[in-house]
Chimera marker file (.cmm) of the C-alpha trace (Angstrom):
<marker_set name="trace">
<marker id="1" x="-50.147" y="-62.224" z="-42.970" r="1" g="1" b="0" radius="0.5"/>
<marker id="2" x="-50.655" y="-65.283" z="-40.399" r="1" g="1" b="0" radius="0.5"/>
<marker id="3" x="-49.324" y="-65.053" z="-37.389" r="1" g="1" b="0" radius="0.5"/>
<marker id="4" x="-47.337" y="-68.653" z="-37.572" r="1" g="1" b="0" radius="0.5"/>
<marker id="5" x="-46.310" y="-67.667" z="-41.349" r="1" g="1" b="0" radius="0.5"/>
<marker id="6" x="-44.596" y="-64.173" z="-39.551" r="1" g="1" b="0" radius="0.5"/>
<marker id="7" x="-43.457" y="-66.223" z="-36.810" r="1" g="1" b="0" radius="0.5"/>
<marker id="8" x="-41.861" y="-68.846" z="-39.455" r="1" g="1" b="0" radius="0.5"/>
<marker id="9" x="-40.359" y="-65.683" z="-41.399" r="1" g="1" b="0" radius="0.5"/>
<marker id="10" x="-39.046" y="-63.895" z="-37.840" r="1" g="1" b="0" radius="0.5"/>
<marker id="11" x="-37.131" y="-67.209" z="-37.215" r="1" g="1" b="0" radius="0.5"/>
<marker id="12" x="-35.841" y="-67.700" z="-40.504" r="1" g="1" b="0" radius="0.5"/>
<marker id="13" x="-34.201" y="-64.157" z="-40.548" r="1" g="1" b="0" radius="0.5"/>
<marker id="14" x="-33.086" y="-64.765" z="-36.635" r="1" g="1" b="0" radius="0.5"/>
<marker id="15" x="-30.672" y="-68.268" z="-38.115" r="1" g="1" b="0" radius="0.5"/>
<marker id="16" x="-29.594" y="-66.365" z="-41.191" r="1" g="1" b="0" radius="0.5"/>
<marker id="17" x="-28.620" y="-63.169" z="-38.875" r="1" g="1" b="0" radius="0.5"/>
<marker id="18" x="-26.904" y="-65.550" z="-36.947" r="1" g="1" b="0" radius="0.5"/>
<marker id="19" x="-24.862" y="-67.574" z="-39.559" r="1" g="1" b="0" radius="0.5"/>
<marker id="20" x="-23.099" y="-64.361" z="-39.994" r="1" g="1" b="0" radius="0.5"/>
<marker id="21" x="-22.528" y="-63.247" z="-36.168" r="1" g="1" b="0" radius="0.5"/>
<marker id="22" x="-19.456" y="-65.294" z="-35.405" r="1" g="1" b="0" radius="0.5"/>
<marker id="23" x="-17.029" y="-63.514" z="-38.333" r="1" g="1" b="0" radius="0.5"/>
<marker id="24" x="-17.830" y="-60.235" z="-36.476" r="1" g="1" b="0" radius="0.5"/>
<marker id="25" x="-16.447" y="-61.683" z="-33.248" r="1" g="1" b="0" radius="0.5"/>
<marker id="26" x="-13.081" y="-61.771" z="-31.643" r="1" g="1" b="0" radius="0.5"/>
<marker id="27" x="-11.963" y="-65.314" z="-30.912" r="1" g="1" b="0" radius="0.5"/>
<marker id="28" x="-12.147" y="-65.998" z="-27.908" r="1" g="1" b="0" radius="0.5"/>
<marker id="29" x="-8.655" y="-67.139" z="-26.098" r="1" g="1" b="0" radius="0.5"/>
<marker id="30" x="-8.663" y="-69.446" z="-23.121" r="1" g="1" b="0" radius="0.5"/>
<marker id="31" x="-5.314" y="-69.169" z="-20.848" r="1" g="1" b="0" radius="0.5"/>
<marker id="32" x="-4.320" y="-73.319" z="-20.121" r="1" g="1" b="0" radius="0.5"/>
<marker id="33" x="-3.792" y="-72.318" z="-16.520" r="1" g="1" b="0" radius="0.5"/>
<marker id="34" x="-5.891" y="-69.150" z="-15.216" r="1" g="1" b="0" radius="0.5"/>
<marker id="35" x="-3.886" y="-69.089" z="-12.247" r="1" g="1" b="0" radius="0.5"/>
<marker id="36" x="-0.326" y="-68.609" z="-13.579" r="1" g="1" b="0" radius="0.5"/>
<marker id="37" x="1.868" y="-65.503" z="-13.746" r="1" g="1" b="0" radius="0.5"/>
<marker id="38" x="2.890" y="-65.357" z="-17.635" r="1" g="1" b="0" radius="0.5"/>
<marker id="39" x="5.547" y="-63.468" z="-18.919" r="1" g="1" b="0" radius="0.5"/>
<marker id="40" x="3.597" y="-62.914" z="-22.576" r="1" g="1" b="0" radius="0.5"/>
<marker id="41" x="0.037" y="-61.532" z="-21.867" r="1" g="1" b="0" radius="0.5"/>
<marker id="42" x="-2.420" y="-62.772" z="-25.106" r="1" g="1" b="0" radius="0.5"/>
<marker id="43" x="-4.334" y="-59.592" z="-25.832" r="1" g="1" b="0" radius="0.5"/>
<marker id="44" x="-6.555" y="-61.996" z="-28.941" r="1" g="1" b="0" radius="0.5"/>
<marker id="45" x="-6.305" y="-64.069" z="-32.096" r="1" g="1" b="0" radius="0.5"/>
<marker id="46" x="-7.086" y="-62.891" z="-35.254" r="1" g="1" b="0" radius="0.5"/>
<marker id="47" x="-8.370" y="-65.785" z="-37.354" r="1" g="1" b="0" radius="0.5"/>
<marker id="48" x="-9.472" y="-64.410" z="-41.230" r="1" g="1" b="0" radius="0.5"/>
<marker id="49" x="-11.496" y="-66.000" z="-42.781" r="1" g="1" b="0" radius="0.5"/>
<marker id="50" x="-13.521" y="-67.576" z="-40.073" r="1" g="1" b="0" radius="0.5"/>
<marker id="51" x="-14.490" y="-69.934" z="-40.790" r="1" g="1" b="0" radius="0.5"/>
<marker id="52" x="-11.483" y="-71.264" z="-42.007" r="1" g="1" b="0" radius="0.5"/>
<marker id="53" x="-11.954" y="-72.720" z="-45.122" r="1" g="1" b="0" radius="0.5"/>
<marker id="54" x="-10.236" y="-76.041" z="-46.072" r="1" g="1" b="0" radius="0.5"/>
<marker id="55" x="-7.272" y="-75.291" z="-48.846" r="1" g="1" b="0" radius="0.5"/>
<marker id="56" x="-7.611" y="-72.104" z="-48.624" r="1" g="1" b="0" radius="0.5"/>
<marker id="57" x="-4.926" y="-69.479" z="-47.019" r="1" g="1" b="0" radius="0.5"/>
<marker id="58" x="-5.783" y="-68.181" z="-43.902" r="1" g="1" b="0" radius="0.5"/>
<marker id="59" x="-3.896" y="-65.821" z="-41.414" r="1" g="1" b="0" radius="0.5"/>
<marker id="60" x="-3.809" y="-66.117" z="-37.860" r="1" g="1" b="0" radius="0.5"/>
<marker id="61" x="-2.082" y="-63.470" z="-35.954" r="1" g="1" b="0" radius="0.5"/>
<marker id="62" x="-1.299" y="-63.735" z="-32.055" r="1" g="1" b="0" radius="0.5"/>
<marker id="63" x="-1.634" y="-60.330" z="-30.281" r="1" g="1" b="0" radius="0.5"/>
<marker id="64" x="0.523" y="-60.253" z="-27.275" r="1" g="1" b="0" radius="0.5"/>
<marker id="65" x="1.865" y="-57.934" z="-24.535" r="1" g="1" b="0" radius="0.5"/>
<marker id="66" x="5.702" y="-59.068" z="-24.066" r="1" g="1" b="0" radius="0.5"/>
<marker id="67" x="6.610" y="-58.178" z="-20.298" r="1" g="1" b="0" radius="0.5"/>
<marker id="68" x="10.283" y="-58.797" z="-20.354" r="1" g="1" b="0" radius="0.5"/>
<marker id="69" x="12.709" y="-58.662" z="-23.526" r="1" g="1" b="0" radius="0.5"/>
<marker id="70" x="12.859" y="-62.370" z="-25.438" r="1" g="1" b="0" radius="0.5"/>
<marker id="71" x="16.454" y="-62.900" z="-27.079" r="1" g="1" b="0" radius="0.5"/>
<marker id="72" x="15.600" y="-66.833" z="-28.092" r="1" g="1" b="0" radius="0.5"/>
<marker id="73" x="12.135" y="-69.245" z="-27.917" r="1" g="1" b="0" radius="0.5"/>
<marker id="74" x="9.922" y="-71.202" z="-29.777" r="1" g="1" b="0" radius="0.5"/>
<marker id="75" x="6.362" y="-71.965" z="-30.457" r="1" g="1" b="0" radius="0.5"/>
<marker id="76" x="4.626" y="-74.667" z="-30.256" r="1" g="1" b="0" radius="0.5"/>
<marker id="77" x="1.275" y="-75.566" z="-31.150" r="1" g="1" b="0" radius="0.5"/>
<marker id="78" x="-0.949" y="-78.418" z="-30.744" r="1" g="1" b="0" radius="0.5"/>
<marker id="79" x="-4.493" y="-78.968" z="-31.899" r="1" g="1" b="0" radius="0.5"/>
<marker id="80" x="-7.119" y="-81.154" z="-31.185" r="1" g="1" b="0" radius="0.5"/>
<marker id="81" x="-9.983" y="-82.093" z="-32.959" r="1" g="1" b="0" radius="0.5"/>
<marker id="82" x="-13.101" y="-83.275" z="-30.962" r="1" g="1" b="0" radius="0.5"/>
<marker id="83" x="-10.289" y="-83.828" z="-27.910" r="1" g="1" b="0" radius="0.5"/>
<marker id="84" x="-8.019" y="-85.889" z="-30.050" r="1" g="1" b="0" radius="0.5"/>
<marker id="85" x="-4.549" y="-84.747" z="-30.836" r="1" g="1" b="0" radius="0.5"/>
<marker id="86" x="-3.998" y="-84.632" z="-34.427" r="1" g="1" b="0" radius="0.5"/>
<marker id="87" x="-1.231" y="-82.225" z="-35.362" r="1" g="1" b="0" radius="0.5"/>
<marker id="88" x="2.092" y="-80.779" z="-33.794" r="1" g="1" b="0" radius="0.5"/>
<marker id="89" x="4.609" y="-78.077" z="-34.519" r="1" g="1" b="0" radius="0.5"/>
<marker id="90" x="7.371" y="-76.243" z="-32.932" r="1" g="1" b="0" radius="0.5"/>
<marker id="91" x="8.280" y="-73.026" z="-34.758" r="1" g="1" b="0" radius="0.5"/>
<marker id="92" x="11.644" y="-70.951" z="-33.964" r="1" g="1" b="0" radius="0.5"/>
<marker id="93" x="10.177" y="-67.528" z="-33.209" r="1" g="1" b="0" radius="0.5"/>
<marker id="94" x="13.489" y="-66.041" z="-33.642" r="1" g="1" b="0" radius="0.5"/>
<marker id="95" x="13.282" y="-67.501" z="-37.448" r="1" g="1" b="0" radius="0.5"/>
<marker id="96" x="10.068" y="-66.625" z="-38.265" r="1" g="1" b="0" radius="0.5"/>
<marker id="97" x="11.332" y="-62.825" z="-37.152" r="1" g="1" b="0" radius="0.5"/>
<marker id="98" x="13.654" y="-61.230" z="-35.758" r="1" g="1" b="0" radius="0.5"/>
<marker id="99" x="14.966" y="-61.196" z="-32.414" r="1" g="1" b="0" radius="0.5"/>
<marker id="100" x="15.168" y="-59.599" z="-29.811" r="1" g="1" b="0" radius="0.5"/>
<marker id="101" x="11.507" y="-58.706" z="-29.237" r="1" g="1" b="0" radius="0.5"/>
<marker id="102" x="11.285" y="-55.955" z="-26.432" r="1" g="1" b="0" radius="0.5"/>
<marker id="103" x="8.533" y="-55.649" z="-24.053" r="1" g="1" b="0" radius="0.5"/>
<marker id="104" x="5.383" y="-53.906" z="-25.111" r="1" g="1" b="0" radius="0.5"/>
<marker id="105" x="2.378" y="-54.850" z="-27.714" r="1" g="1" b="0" radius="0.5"/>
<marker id="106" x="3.518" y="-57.188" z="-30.251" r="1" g="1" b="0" radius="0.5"/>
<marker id="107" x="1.726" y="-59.365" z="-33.068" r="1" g="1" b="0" radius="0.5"/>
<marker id="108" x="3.402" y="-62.154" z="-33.602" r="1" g="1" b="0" radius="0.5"/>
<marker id="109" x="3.031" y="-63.477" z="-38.312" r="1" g="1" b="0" radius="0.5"/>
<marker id="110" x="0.993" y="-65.422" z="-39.402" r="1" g="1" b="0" radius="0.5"/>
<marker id="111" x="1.849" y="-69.128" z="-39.286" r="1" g="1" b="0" radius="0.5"/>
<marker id="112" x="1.120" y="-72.258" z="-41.376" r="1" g="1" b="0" radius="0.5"/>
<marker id="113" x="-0.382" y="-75.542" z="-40.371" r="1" g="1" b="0" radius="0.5"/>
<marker id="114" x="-1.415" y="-78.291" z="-42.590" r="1" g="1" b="0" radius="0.5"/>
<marker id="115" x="-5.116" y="-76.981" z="-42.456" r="1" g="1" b="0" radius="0.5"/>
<marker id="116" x="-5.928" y="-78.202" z="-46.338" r="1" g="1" b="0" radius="0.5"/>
<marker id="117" x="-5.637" y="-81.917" z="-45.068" r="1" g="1" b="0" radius="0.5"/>
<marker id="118" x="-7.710" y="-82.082" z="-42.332" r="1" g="1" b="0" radius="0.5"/>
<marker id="119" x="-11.678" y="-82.807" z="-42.382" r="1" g="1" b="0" radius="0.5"/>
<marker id="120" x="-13.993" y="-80.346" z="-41.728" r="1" g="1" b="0" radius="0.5"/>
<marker id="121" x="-15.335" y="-79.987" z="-38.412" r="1" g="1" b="0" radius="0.5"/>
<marker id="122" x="-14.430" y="-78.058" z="-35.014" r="1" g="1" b="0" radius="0.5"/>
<marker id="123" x="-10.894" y="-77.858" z="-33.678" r="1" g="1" b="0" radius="0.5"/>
<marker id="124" x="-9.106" y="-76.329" z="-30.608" r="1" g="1" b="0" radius="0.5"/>
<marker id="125" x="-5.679" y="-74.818" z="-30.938" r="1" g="1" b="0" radius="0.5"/>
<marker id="126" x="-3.291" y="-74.325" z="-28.499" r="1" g="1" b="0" radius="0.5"/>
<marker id="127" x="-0.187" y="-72.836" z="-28.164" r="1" g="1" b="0" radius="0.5"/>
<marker id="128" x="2.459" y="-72.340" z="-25.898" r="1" g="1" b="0" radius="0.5"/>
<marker id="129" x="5.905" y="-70.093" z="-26.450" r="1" g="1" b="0" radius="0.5"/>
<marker id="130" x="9.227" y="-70.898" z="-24.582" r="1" g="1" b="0" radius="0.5"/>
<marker id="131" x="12.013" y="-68.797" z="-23.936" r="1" g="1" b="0" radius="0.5"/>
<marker id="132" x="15.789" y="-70.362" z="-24.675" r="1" g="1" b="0" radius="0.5"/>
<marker id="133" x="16.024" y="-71.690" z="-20.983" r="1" g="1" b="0" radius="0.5"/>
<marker id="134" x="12.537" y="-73.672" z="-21.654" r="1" g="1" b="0" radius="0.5"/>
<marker id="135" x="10.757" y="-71.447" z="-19.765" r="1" g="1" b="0" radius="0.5"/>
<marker id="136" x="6.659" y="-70.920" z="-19.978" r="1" g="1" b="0" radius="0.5"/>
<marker id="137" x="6.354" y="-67.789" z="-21.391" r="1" g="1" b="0" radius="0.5"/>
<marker id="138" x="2.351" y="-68.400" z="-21.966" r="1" g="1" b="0" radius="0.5"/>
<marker id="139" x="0.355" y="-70.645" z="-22.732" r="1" g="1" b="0" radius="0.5"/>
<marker id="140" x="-3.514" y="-70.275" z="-24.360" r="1" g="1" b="0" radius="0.5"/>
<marker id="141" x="-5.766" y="-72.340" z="-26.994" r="1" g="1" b="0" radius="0.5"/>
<marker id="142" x="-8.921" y="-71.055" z="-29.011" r="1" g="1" b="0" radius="0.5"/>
<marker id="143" x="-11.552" y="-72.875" z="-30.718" r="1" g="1" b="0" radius="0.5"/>
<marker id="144" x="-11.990" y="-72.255" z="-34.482" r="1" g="1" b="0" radius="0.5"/>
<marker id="145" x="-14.116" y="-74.038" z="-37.474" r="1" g="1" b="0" radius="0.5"/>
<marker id="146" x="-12.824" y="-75.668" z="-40.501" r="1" g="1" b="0" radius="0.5"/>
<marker id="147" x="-15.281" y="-75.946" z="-43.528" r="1" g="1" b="0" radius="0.5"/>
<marker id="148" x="-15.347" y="-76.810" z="-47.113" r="1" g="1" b="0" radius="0.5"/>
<marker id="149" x="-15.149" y="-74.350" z="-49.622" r="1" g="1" b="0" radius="0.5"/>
<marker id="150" x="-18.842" y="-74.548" z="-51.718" r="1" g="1" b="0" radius="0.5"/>
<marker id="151" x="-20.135" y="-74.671" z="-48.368" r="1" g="1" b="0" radius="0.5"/>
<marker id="152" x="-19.543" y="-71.356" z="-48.423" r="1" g="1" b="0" radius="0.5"/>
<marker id="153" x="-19.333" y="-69.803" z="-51.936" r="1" g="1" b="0" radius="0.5"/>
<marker id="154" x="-15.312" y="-70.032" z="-52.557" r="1" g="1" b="0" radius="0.5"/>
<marker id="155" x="-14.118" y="-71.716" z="-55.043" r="1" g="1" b="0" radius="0.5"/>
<link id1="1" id2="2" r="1" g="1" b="0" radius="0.2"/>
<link id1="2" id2="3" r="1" g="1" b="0" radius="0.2"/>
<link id1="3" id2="4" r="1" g="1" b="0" radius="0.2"/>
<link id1="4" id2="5" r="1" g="1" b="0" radius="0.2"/>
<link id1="5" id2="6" r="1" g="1" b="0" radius="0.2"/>
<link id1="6" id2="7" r="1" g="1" b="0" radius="0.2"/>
<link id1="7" id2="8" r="1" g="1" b="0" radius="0.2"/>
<link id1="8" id2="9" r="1" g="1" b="0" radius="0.2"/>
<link id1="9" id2="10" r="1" g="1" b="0" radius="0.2"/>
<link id1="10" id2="11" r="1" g="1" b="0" radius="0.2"/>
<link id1="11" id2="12" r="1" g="1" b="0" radius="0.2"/>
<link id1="12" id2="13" r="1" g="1" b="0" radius="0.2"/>
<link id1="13" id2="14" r="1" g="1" b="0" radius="0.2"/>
<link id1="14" id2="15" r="1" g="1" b="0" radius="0.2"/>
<link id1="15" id2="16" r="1" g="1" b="0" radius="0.2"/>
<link id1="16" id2="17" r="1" g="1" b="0" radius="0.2"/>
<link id1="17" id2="18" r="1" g="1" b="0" radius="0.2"/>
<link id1="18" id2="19" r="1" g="1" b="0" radius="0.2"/>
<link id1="19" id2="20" r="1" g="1" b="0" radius="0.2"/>
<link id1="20" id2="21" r="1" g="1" b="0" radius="0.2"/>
<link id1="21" id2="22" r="1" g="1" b="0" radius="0.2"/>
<link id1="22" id2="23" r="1" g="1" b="0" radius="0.2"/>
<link id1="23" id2="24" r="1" g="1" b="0" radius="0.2"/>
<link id1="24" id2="25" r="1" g="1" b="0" radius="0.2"/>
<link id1="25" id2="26" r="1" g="1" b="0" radius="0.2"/>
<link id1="26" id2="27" r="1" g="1" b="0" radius="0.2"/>
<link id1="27" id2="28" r="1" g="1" b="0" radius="0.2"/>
<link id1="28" id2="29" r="1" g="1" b="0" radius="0.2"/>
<link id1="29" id2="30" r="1" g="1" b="0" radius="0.2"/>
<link id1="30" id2="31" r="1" g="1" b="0" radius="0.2"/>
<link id1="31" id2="32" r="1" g="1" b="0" radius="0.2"/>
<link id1="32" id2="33" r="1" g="1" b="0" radius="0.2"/>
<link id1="33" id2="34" r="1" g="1" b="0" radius="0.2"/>
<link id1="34" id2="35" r="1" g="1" b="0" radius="0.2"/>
<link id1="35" id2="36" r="1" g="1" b="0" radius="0.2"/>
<link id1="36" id2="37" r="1" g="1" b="0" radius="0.2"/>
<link id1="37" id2="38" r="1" g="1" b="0" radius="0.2"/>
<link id1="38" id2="39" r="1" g="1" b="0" radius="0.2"/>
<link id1="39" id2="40" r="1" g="1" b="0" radius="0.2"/>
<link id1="40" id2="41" r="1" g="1" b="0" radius="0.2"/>
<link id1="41" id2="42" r="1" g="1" b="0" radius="0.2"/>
<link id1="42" id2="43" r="1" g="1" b="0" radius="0.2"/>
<link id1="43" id2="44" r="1" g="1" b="0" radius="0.2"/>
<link id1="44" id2="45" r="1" g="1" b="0" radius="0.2"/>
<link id1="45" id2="46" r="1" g="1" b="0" radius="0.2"/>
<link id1="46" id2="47" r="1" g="1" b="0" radius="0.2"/>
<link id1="47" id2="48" r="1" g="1" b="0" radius="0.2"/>
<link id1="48" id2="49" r="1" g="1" b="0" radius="0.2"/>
<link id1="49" id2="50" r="1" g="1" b="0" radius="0.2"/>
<link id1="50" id2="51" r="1" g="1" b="0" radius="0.2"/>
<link id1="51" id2="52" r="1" g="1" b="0" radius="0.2"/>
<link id1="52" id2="53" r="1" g="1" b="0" radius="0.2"/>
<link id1="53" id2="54" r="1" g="1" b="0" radius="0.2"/>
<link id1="54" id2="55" r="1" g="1" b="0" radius="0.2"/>
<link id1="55" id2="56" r="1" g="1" b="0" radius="0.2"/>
<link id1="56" id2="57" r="1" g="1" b="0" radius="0.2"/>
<link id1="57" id2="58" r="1" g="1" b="0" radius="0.2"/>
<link id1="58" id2="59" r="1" g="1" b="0" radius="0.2"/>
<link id1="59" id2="60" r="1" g="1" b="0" radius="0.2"/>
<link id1="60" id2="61" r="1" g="1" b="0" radius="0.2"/>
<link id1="61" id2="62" r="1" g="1" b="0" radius="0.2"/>
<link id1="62" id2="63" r="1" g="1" b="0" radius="0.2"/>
<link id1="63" id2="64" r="1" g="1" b="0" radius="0.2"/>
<link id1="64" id2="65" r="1" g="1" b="0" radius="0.2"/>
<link id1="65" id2="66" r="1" g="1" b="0" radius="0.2"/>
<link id1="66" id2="67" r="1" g="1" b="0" radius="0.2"/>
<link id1="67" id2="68" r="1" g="1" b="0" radius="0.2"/>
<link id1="68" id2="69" r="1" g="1" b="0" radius="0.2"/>
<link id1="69" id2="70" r="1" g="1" b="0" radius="0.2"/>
<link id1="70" id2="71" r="1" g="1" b="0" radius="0.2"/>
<link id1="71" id2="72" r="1" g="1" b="0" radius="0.2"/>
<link id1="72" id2="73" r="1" g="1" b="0" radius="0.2"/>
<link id1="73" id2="74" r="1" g="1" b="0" radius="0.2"/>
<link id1="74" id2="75" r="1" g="1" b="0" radius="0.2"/>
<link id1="75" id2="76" r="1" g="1" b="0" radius="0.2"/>
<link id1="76" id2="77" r="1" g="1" b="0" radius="0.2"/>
<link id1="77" id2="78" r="1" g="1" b="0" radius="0.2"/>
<link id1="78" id2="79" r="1" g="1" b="0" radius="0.2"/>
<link id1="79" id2="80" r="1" g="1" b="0" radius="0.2"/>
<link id1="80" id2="81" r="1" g="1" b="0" radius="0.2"/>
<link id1="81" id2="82" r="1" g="1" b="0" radius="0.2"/>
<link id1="82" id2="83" r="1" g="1" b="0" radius="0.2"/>
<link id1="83" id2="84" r="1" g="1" b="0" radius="0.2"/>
<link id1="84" id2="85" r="1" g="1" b="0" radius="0.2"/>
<link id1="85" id2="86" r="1" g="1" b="0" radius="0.2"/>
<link id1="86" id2="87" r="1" g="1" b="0" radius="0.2"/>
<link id1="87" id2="88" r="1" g="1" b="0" radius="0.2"/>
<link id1="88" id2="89" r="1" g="1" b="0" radius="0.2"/>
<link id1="89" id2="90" r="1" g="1" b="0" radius="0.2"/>
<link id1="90" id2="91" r="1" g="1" b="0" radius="0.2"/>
<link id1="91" id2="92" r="1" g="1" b="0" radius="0.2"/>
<link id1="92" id2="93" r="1" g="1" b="0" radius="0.2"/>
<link id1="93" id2="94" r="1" g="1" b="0" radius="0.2"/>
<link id1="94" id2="95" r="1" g="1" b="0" radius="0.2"/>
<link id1="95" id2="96" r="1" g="1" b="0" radius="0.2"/>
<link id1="96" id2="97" r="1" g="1" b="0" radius="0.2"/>
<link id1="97" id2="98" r="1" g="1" b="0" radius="0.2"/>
<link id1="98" id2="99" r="1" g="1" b="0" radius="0.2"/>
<link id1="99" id2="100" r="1" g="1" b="0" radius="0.2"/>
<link id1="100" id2="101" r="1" g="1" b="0" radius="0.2"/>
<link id1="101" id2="102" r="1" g="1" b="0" radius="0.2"/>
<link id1="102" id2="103" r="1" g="1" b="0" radius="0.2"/>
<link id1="103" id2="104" r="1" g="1" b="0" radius="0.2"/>
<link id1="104" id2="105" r="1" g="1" b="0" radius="0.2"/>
<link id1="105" id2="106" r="1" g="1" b="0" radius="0.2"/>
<link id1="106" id2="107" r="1" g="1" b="0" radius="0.2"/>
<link id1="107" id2="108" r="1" g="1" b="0" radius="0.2"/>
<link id1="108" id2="109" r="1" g="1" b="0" radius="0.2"/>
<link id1="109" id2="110" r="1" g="1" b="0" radius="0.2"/>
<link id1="110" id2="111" r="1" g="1" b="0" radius="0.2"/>
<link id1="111" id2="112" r="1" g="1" b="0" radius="0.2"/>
<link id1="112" id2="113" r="1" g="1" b="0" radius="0.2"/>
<link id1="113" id2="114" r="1" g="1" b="0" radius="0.2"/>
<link id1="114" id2="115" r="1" g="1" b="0" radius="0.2"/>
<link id1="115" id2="116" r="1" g="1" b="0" radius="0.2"/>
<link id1="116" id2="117" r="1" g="1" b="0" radius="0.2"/>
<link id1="117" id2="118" r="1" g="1" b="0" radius="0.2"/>
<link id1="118" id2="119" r="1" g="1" b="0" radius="0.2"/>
<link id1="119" id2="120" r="1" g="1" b="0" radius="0.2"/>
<link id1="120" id2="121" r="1" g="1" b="0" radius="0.2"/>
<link id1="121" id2="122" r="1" g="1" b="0" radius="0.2"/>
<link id1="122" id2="123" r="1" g="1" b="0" radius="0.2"/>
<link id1="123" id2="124" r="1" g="1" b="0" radius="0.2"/>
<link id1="124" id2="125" r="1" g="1" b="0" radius="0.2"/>
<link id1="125" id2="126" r="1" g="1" b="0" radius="0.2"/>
<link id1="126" id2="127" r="1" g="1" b="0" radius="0.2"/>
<link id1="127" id2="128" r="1" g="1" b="0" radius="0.2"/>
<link id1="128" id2="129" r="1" g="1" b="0" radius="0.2"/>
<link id1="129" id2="130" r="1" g="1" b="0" radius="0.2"/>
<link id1="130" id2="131" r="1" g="1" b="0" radius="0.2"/>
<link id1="131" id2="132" r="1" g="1" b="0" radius="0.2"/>
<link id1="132" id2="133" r="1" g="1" b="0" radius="0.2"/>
<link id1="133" id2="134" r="1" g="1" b="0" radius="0.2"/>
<link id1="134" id2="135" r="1" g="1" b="0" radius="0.2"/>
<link id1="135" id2="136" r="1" g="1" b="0" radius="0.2"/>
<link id1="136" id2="137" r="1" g="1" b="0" radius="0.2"/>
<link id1="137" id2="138" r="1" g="1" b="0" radius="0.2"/>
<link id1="138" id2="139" r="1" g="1" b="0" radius="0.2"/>
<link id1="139" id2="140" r="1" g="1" b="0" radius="0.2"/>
<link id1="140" id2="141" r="1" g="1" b="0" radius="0.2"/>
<link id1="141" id2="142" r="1" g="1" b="0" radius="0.2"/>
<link id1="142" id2="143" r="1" g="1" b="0" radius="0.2"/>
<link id1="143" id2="144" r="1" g="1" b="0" radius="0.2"/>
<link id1="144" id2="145" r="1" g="1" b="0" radius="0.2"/>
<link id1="145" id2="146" r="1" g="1" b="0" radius="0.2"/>
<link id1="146" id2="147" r="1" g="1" b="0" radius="0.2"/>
<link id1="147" id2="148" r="1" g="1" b="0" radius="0.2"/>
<link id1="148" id2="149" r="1" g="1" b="0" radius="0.2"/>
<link id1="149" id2="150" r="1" g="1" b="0" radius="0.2"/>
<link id1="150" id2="151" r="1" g="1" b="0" radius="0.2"/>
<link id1="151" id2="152" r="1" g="1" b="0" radius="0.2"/>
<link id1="152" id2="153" r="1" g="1" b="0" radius="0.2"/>
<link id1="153" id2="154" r="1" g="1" b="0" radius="0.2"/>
<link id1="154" id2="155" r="1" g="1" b="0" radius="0.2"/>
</marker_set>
């Protein structure tokens, strides 16, 4: 075989092998200030599929290490696409289950957003949870892909 046919091949298999790397990876999870003391410590997000495909359901579950007991709060979460704000939601986390949550692991449900409307692309989420007093419990944001379905073989 010629060397810049093998070479040609080699690369090929390289961007395939990669198109498929990023579903095997935790998301990564960026704090929105490195430097504060939270009360909830984000352990990861769990984003399935991923990418997310557009009108399709997907499930996104927060990991999180409560450090103190959390009788009343809410979510609230914000994304951006390409650095514009397009969407936000507060969420009662005492109505989407039941509290009080005690300290220790904890993964917070799944959670809807309006993900069928929006246009494919790359988007950066980020949430922040309150206690009843408004206090910061955390605050952290991820990056994540929409796409459209028969880009990717659903239907």
């Amino acid at each position: 075989m010629e060397p810049s046919l093998l070479m040609l091949k080699l690369i090929f298999s390289f961007l395939l092998w990669l198109s498929f790397v990023p579903q095997f990876f935790a998301t990564r999870v960026h704090l929105c200030d490195e430097t504060a003391k939270y009360d909830i410590m984000v352990k990861g997000v769990e984003i399935s599929p991923s990418p997310i495909v557009r009108g399709h359901p997907t499930n996104m579950t927060l990991n999180l290490i409560i450090g103190k007991p959390i009788i009343a709060g809410k979510m609230v979460v914000d994304i951006l696409y390409f650095g514009w704000h397009v969407y936000s939601d507060s969420y009662d986390i005492c109505v989407e289950t039941s509290c009080p949550y005690t300290s220790g692991d904890f993964a917070l449900a799944p959670f809807q957003t309006p993900l069928a409307f929006f246009v494919p692309g790359s988007y950066h989420m980020q949430i922040t949870i309150i206690d009843g007093h408004d206090n910061k419990l955390t605050c952290f944001g991820f990056d994540y892909e929409l796409v459209i379905a028969s880009l990717f073989g659903h239907s």
